[in-house]
N, C-alpha and C positions, 0 to 999 in steps of 0.2 A: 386585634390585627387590623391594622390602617395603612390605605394608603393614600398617594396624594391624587385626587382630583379635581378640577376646575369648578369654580359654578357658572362659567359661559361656555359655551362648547370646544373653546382649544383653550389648554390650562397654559400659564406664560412661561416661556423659556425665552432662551435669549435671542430667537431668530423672528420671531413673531411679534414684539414689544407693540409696533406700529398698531396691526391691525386687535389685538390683545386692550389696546388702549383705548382706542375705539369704543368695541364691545362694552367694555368696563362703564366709560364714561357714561355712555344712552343708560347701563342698569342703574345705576347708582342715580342719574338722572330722576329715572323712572320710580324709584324707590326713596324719591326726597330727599337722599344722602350727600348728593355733590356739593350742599354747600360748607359741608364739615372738612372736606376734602381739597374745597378751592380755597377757603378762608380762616379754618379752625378754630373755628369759632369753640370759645374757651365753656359756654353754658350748654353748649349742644355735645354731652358728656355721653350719653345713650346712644343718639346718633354715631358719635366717633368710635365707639364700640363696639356698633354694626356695621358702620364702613371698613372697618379694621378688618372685623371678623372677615364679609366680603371678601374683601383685597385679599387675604390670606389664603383664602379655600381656592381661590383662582388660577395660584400659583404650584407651577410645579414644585417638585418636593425637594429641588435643589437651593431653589430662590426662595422655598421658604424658610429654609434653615437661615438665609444673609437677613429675613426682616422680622426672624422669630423675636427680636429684641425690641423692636420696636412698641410704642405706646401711639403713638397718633396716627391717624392715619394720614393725614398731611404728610408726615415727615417720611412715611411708609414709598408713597405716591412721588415727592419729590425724590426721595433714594432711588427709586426703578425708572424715574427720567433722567437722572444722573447717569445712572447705568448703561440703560440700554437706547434711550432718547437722542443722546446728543454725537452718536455714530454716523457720522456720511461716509458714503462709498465715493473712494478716490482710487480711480485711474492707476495701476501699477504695473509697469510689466515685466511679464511672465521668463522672459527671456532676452537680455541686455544686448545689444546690438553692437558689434564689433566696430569700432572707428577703423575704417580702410585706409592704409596709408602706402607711398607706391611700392614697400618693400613685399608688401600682402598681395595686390592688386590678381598678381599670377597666382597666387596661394588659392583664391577664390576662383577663378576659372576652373581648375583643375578640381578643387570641390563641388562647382555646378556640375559636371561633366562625371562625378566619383572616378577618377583618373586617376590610378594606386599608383603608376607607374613614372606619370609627371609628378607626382607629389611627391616620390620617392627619390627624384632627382634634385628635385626644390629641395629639399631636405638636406641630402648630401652635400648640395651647391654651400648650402648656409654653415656645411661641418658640424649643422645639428643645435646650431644657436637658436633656429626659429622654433623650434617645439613650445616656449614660454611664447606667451603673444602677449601683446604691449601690454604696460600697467592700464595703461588708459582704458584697455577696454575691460572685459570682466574676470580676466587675469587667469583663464584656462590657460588648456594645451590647444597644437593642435587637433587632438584626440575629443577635445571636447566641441571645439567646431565643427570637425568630421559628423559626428555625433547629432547636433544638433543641426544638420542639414541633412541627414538619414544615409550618408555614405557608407555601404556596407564595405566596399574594396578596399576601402582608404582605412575603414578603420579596423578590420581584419588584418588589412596588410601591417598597418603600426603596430599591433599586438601581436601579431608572431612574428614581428620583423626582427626580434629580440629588443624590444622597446616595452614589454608589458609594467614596468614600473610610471608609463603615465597611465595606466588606470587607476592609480592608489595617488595619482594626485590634485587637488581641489580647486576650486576658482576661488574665488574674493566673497562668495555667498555659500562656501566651505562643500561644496559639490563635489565627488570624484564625474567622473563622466557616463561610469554608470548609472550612478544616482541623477543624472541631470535626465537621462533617458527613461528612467523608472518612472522620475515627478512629472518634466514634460512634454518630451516627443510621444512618449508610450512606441518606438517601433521597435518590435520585436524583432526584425530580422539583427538589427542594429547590435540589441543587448544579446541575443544567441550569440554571434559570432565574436562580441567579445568575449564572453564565459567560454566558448569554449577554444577560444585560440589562447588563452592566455593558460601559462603553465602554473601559476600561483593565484589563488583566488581569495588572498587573503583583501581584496577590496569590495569583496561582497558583503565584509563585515565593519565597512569604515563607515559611520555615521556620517550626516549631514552635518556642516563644522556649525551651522548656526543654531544647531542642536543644544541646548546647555545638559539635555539629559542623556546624551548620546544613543537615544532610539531609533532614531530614522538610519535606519540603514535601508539600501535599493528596497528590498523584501519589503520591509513596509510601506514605501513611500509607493510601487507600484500597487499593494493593498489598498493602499489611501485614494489611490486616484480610480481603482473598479477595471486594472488591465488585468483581467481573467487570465489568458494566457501565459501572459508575462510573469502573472503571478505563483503560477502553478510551476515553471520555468526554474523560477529561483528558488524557491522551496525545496524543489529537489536539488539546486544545486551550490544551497548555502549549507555552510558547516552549523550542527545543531548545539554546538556550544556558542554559539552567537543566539538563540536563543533560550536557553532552559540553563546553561549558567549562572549559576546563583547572582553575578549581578546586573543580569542579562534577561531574570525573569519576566521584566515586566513588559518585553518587545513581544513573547510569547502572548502574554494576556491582551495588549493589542492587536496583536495581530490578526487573534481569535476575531474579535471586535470589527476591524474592518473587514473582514472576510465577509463573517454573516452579513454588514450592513453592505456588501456590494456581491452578494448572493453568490461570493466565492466558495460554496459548500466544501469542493471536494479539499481542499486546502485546510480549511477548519477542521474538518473531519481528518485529516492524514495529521495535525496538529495533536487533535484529541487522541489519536490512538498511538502517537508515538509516548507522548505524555504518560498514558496507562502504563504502556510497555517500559518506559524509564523508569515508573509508578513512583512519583513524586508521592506518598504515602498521604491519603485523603485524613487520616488520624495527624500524620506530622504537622498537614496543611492546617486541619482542623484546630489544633493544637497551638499554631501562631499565637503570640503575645502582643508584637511587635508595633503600632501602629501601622506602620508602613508596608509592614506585610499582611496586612489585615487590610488595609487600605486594598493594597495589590490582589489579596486573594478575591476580594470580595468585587472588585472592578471586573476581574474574571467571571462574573455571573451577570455583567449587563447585555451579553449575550440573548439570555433566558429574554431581557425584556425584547430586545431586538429580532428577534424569533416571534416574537407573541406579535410584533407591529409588522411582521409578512404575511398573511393568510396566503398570497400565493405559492408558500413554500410549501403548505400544506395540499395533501387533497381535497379535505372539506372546504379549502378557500377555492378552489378552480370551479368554474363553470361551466363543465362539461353537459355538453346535447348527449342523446342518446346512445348515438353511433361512436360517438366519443369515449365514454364510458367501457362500451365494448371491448374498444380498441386497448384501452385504460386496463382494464381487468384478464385480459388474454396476452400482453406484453410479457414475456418470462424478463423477470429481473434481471439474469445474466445480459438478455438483448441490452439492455440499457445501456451497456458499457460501449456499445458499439457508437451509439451516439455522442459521445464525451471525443468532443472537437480537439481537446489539449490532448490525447493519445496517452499510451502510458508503452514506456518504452522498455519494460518487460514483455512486450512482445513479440522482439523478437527471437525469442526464444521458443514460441509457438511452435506445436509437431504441424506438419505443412495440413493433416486433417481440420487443425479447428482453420489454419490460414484459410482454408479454400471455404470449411462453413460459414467462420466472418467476411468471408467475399460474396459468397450466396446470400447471405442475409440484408447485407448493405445493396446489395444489386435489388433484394424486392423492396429496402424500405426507398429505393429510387424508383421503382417502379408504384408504389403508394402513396408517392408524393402531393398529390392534388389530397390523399384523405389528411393530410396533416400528422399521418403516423410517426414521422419524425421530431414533429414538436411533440407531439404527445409522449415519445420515448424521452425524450431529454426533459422533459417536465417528470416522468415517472421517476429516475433517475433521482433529479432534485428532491424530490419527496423523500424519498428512501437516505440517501445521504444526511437530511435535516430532521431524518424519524432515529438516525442512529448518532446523530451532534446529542440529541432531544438526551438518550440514553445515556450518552457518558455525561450531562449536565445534572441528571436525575439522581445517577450513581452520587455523584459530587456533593450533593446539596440532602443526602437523606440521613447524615448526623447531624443537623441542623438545628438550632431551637429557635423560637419563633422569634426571638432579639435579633439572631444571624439571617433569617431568612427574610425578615425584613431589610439587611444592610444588604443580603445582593439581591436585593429589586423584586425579589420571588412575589411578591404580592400585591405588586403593581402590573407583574410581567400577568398574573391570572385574569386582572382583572381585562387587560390590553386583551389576553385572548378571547376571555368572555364576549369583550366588543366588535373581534375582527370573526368570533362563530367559530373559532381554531379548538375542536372537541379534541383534536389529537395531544393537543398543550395542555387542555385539562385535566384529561383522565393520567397522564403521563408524572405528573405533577400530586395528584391525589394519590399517586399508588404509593411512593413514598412516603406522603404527609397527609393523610384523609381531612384536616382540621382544615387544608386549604380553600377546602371546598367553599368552606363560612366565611374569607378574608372578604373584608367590605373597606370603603376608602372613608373620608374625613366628613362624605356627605352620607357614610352610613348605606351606602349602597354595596352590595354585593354583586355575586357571577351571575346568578336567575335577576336580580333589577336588571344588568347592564344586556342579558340576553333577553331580555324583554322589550328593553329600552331600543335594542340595534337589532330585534326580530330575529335572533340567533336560534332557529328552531333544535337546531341539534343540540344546542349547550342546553335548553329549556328543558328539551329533553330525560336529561341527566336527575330530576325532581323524579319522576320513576324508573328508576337502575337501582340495583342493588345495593349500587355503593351509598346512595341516601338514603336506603331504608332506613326505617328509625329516627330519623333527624328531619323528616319533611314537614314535621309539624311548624319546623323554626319557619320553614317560609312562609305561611299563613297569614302572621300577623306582623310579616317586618314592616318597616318604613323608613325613609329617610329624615333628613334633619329639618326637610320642608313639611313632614305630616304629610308625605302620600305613600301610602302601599302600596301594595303592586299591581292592582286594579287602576290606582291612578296612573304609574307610568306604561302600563299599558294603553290606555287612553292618550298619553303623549304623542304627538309628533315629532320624533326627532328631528330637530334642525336638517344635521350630518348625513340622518339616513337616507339610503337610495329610494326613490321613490318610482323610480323608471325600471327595476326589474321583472315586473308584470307589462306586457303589451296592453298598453289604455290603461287609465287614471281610473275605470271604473272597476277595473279588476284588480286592481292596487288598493280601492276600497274594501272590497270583499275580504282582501287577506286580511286586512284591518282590523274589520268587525271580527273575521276569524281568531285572531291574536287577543281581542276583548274580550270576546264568548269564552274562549279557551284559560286563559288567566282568573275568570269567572269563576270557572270550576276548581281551580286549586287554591285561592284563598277562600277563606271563612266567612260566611254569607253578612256576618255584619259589614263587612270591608264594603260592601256593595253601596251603606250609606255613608260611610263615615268622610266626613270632610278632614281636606288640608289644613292648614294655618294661613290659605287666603282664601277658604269658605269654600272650599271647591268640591261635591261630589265628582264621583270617578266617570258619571256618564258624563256630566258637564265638561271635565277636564278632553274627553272623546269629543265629543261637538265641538269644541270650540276650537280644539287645534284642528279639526279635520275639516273646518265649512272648505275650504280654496280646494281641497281634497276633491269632496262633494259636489262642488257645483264643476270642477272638471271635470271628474265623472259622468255627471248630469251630461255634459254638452258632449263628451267622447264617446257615451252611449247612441245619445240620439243622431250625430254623425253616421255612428258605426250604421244604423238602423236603417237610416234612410238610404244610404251608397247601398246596401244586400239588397233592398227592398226592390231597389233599380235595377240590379243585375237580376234578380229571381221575375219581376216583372217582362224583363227583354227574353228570356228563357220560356215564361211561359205563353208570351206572341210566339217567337219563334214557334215552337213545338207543338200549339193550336193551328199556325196555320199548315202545318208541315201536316196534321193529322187527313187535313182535305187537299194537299197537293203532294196527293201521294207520289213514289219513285214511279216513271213508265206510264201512268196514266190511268184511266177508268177505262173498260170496253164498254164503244159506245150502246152497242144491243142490250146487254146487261147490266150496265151501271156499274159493275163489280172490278175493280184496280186488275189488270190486266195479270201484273206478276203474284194474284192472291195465292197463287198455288205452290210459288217459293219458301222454302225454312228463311230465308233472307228478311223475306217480309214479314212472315210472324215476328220475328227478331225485333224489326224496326217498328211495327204496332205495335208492341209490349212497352220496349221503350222509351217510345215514343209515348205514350198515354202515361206511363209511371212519374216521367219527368215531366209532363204538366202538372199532374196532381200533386208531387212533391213541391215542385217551384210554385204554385197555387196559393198552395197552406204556407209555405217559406214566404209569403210575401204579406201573408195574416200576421202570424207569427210578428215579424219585422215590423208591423203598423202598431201589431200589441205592444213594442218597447215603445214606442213613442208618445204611447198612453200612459202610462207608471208615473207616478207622483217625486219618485226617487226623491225617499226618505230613507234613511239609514238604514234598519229593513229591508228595502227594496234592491241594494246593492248585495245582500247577503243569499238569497235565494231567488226571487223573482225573476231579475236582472238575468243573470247566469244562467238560470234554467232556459228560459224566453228566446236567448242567442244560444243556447248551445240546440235547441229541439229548431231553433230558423236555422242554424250551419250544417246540422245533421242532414235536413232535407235540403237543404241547397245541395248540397255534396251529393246527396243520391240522385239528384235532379240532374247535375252537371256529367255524371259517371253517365249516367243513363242518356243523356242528350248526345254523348259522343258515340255509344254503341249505337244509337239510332241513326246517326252520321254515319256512320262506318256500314253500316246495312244498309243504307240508302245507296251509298257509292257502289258498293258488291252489287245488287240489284242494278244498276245500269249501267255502270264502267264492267261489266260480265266478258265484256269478249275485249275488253282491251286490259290485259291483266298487269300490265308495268304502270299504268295510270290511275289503276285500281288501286294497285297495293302504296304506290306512292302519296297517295291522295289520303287514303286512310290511317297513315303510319303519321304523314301529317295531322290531320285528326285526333288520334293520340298523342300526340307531343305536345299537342295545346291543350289539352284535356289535362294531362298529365298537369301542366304550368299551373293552372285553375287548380285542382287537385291538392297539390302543393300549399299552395296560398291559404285556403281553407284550411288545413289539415295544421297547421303551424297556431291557428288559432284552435283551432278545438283542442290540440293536445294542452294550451295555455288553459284551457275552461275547464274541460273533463275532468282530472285529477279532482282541483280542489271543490267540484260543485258535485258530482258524484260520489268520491273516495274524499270525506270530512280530513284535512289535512293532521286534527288534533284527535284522531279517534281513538289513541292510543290514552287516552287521560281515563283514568278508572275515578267512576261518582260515588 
């Protein structure tokens, strides 16, 4: 089971040649091949069979079926400059501009103005001759001008004027006028009020005329272009033998196609389920002979890949805080719908009970608005919708043999998820076909390489679940077609990968060394010496992509060190001398603080002595990072402990230095009580801000330096 994947970090398709070329060039450079490649040199026979191979693996798996024939690499290299090389971007526009001549001049006023009323006389005046507009210009209607200057009256009024026969007619770029507003005004009020003024809608299914395969019709072309709204609009209000007509299928399997790729779910999903409900028979589909419907069926699964390259569709791909999650996990399903902006106009048919609950509930999610509970809803929404596309793709693809499940993308889409951490695509995907688990591309890498490679801890995961019992010995000793295991790409630095997800470079390290350690233990302890096929142990292959890693570690730590060290230093002046210049004073007879006899005062002597001694030791602490040698080691435990035991007592220090602020003001602001309590509410708010700040880093350190992120790996 192969799929195709690059050996530079973006494999070539036809939108990236440029920089594709690039990348290639410096490897090939670097690997002594470019001159087989610039000159073809007829003896350099071994070389051109490495630059070939090269070239080959690099390419997606569409371009590499056009150079699967090739023998040299020269010829490989000039064919994909022919290609994709000698394309310049020329200047086109989008929408052809009307020559005004003086029979038009008032036409145009009265469509500055959407003036239904003078245009309706304009009309009349001409006995109905102007509806065609000059050849000269792009050979619409009025209707399509109206249209493309967003005139809702003008064009409402021509289509129930009993005039709706110019929506079913086209410009000289084979447009109706709907279609021109689908591709590109996108205004919705525009395209509502034609559909629904007009009493025949058979122009909803008139292709664009420059179409040779007569696909584009509105429905897709507003798919194509990502009008969400619009698109939802016409779907309900296109006839569905315009698409699932047997020779209409194939608007269907686009349509699916652009939807997902402009995150139209619910459209897809009302696509998928009417399809079921038709139940186009998955044995009859299965059953195809045809090319062209085999072609078709199986173009309907590039979905699957386009799904695997969202992780935002998923939950595993969102990056929910705490409070987020909450909000995430306590959302009931049904709320969801309330957030779906397109409306669904079954309801009004609602008993006035749920009207009045969907009004109570939209009144708190406006009142919740600063928590972001509404994006959160309309992102849960999306999940649910793209976890039930997921099912009916699942259903689709589970008579499949592995010849078929490679032609629709199935094992390209696993590896994409592997890479974007999408566990919902994997397990979803295994439960039909458990063998997917093992599919690996052309470099011999698999789902555990690529979630190793992209830090995908949830996919890594999957190495102990039940579904791989049995079979996890294969991962032990895999390797790719460079000779490294999984210890070495462990050791990798991915290019691609984020390296800014941890706050500080030095904590970016630690997950590092954690992801090493942890891969450690699931292959086979010889893995630990064995070299690549360019000499490489697997700690080598770690060191050496991680030095830039390392030494900004190094400097983000001792930053980090010195700014705490300052702040705990100014804390513990403050609070020393705060000790001898007590609130109120000393009695001179006694020597003894005047208010010694206060609960106020014990308060602020407790506190006040604890947050010395804390901010004290936090300022020891802070100096010991700045001594640490930070070596590799030193980023995995040292490092982390050092600042997490200086944050802990900063933080006690700073909690404590406000309660001793706040007992100090009660103790002398006593008889003026609105100065008091103002004063110390203050006091808290900026307690609190510090607090904050602090607390945003320890919760970064705590987990992975206390709670071992990999402690679920059985030795």
């Amino acid at each position: 089971m192969e799929a195709s994947r690059g050996i530079v970090d973006e494999v070539l398709t036809k939108h990236n040649y440029k920089r594709w070329k690039t990348l290639m060039k410096n490897y090939l450079v670097g690997k002594d091949l470019w001159s087989v490649v610039e000159y073809a040199a007829a003896c350099e026979t071994r070389k051109n069979a490495k630059a070939l191979h090269i070239i080959q693996l690099s390419c997606g798996s569409k371009i590499f079926h056009e150079i699967s024939g090739f023998e040299n690499a020269k010829d490989v290299w000039d064919h994909l400059e022919s290609l994709y090389g000698s394309h310049e971007l020329r200047a086109q526009p989008d929408i052809t501009v009307v020559v005004e001549d003086d029979n038009l001049k008032n036409l145009y006023k009265y469509l500055e103005k959407d003036d239904w009323k003078s245009t309706k006389q304009w009309i009349t005046s001409s006995n109905g001759n102007e509806l065609d507009l000059p050849p000269d210009s792009f050979g619409g209607t009025v209707l399509h001008l109206a249209t493309s200057k967003g005139c809702v009256k003008i064009v409402s009024g021509l289509v129930r004027d009993g005039r709706s026969q110019l929506a079913e007619r086209q410009d000289n770029n084979g447009y109706t006028a709907l279609a021109f507003a689908a591709h590109y005004t996108g205004n919705m009020d525009v395209v509502r009020c034609m559909v629904e003024n007009s009493g025949c809608k058979n122009f909803l299914g008139i292709p664009a005329g420059n179409d040779n395969r007569g696909v584009e019709i509105p429905l897709l072309l507003a798919a194509k272009k990502g009008h969400k709204e619009m698109t939802h609009f016409l779907y309900d209000e296109t006839r569905k033998e315009y698409l699932f007509d047997q020779p209409y299928r194939i608007r269907s399997v686009l349509l699916l196609e652009r939807c997902i790729k402009a995150e139209i779910f619910g459209v897809a999903l009302k696509l998928l389920d009417y399809e079921q409900k038709k139940r186009f028979p998955r044995e009859s589909l299965h059953a195809q002979s045809l090319p062209a419907q085999s072609l078709r069926h199986y173009k309907k699964f590039e979905a699957l890949l386009t799904l695997a390259q969202k992780p935002s569709a998923f939950y595993s791909g969102c990056q929910f805080g705490f409070l987020q999650q909450i909000i995430y996990h306590l959302l009931p399903s049904r709320a969801t719908n309330i957030c779906d902006n397109n409306g669904d106009r079954c309801r009004c048919h609602e008993s006035g009970w749920c009207r009045f609950s969907r009004l109570i509930l939209c009144f708190l999610l406006l009142l919740c608005k600063p928590l972001g509970i509404r994006e959160i809803c309309e992102q849960k929404r999306t999940h649910e919708e793209v976890n039930k596309i997921l099912k009916h793709l699942q259903y689709d693809i589970e008579m499949f043999n592995n010849s078929e499940l490679n032609k629709a993308f199935v094992f390209d889409a696993m590896l994409e998820a592997a890479k974007n951490g999408i566990i919902e695509f994997i397990k979803a995907m295994i439960e039909v076909h458990h063998e997917l688990l093992w599919v690996t591309d052309n470099l011999n890498r698999g789902i555990f390489s690529y979630a190793i490679l992209h830090r995908k801890l949830k996919v890594f995961k999957l190495i102990y679940t039940d579904t791989v019992k049995g079979t996890r010995h294969k991962t032990k000793f895999q390797k790719d077609v460079f000779g490294n295991n999984l210890l070495h790409l462990a050791g990798h630095l991915e290019s691609s990968l984020d390296i800014n997800n941890r706050p500080g470079a030095a904590l970016q390290m630690q997950l590092e060394i954690q992801w090493f350690e942890a891969v450690k233990e699931i292959v086979h302890p010889k893995c630990n010496e064995k070299r690549n096929y360019d000499g490489k142990k697997p700690c080598e292959v770690f060191t050496e992509t991680h030095k830039e890693l390392q030494k900004a570690g190094k400097e983000w730590a001792m930053e980090t060190g010195r700014a705490l060290a300052v702040v705990a230093s100014f804390i513990t002046t403050i609070t020393f001398a705060a000790g001898f210049t007590v609130p109120g004073g000393n009695n001179e007879s006694t020597g003894l603080p005047i208010f010694s006899n206060k609960r106020q005062f014990t308060i602020f002597i407790i506190a006040d002595a604890v947050s010395l001694f804390t901010s004290a030791t936090s300022v020891l602490m802070f100096i010991w990072i700045q001594t640490l040698s930070y070596g590799e080691q030193d980023f995995r435990k040292r490092f982390p402990c050092n600042l997490l035991i200086g944050l802990l007592l900063l933080f006690i220090s700073v909690v404590t230095m406000v309660v001793s602020f706040s007992a100090a003001l009660a103790i002398v602001l006593n008889k003026y009580q609105r100065m008091h309590t103002m004063f110390i509410l203050g006091g808290i708010i900026l307690g609190i801000i510090l607090v904050y700040v602090l607390l945003q880093l320890l919760i970064e350190i705590f987990p992975s330096t206390i709670f071992y992120p990999f402690c679920w790996i059985k030795k």
